[in-house]
N, CA, C and O of each residue as an XYZ file, in Angstrom:
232
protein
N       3.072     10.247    -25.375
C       2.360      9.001    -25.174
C       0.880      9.243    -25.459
O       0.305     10.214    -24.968
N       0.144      8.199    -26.400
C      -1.235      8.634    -26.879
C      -2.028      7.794    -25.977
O      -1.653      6.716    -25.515
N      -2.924      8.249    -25.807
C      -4.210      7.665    -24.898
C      -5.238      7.047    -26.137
O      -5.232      7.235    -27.353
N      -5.907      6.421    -25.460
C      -7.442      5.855    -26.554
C      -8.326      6.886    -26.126
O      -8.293      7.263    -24.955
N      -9.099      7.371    -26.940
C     -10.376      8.822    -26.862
C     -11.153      8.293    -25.817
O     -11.673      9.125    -25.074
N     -11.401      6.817    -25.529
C     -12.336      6.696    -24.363
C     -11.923      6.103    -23.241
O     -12.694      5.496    -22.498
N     -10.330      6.268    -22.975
C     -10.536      6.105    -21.962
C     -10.892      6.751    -20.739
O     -11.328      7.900    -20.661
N     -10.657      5.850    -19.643
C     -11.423      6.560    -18.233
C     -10.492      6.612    -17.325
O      -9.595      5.851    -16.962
N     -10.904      7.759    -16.991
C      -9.635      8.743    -15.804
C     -10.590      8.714    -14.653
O     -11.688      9.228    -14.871
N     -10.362      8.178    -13.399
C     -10.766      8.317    -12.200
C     -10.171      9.052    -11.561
O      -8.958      8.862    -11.656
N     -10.536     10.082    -10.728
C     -10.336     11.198     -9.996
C     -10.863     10.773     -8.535
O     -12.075     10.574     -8.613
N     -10.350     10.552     -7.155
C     -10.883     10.645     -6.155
C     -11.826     11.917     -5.451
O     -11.496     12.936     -4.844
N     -12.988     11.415     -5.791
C     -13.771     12.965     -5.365
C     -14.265     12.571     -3.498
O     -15.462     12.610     -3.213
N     -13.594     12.346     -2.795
C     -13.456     12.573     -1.194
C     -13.061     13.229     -0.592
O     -13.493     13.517      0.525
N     -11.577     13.937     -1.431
C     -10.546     14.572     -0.882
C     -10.163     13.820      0.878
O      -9.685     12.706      0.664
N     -10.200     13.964      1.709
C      -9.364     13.883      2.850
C     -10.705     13.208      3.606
O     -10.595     12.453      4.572
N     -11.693     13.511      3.148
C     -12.839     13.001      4.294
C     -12.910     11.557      4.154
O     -12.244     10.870      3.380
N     -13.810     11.163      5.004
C     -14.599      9.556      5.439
C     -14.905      8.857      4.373
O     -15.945      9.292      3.878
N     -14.331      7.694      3.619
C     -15.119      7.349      2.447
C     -16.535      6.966      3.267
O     -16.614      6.759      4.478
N     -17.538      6.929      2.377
C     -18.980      6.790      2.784
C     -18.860      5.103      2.549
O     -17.899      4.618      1.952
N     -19.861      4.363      3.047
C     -20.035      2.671      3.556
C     -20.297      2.266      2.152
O     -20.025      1.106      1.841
N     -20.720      2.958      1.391
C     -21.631      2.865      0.356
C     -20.473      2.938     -0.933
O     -20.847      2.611     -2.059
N     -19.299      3.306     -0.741
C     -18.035      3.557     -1.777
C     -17.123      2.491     -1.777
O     -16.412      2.044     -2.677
N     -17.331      2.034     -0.137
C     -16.169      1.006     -0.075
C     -16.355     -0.573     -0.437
O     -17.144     -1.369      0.071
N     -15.617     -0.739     -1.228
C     -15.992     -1.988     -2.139
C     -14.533     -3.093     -1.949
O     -14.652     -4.145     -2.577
N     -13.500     -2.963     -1.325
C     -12.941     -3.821     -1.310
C     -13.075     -4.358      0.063
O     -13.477     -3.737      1.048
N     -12.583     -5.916     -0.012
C     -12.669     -6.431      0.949
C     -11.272     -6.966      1.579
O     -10.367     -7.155      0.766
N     -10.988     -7.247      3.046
C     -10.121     -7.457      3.892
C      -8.987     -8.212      2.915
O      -7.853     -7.859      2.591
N      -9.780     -9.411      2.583
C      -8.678    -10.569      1.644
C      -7.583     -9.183      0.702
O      -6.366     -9.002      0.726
N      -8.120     -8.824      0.346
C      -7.594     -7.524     -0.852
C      -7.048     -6.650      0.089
O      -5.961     -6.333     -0.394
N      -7.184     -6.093      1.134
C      -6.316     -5.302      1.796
C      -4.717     -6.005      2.428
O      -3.532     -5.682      2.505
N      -5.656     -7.190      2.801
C      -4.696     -7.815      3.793
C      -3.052     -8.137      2.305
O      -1.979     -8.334      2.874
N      -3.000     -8.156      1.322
C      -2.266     -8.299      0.087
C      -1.238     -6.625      0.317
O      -0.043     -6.343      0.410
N      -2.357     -5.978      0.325
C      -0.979     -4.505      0.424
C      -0.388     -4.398      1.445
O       0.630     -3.707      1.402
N      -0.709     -4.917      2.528
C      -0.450     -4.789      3.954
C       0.603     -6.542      3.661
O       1.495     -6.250      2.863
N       0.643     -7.095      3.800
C       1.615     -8.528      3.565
C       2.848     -7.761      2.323
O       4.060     -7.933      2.456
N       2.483     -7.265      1.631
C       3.384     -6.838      0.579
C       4.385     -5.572      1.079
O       5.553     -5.478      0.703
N       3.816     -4.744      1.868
C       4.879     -4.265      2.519
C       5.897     -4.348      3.582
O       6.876     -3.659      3.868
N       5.205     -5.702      4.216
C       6.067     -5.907      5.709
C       6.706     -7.022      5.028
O       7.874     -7.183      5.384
N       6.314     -7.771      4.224
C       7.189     -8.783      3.701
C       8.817     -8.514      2.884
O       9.882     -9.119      2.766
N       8.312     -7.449      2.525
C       9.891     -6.914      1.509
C      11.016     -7.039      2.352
O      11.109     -6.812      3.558
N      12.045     -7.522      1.355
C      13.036     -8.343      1.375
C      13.798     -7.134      2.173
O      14.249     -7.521      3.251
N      14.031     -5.816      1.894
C      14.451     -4.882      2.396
C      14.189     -4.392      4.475
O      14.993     -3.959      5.301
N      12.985     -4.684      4.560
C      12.817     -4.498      5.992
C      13.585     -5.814      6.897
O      14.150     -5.481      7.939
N      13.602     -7.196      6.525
C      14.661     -8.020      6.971
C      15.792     -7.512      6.906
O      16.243     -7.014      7.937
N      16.585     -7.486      5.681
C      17.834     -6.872      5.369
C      18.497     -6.108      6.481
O      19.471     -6.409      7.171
N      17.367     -4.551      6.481
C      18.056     -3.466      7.877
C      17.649     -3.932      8.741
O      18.320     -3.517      9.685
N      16.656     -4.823      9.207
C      16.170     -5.176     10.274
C      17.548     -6.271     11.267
O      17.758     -6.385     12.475
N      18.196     -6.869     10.101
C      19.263     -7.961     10.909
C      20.508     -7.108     10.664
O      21.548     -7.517     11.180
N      20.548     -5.987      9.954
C      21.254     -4.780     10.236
C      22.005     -4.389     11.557
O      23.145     -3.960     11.732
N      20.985     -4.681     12.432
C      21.359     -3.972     13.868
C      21.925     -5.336     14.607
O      23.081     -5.339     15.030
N      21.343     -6.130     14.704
C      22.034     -7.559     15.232
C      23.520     -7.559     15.110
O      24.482     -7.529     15.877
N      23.259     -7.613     13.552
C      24.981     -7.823     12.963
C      26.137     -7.177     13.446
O      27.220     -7.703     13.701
N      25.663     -5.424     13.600
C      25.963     -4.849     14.023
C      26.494     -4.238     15.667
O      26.983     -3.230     16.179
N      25.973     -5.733     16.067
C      25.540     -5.360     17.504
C      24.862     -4.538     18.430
O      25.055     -4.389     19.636
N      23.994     -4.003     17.629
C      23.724     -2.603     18.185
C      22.207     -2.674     19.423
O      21.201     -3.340     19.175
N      22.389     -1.840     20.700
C      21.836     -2.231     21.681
C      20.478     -1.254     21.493
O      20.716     -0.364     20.676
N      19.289     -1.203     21.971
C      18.059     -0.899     21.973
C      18.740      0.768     22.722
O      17.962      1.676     23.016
């Protein structure tokens, strides 16, 4: 697979630490999308009424 000569490769240079106030550029509206996109999947209902169906007690 060929690349274009300019493109741009971003590398996270933080490693594991604190992003600094000054890096962080997205905002809540934009988080709150990855966070809705994972609890929403069709799959966590699915196993979730799994156990109901199942009868299964806490």
């Amino acid at each position: 697979m060929a690349t274009a000569a300019g493109s741009e490769l971003r590398v996270d240079v933080h490693s594991i630490e604190p992003i600094p106030e000054a890096d962080k550029d997205s905002t809540g509206l934009q988080q709150m999308w990855i966070w809705a996109g994972a609890n929403i999947a069709p799959i966590n209902w699915a196993l979730g009424a799994l156990g109901i169906v199942l009868k299964l007690g806490l």
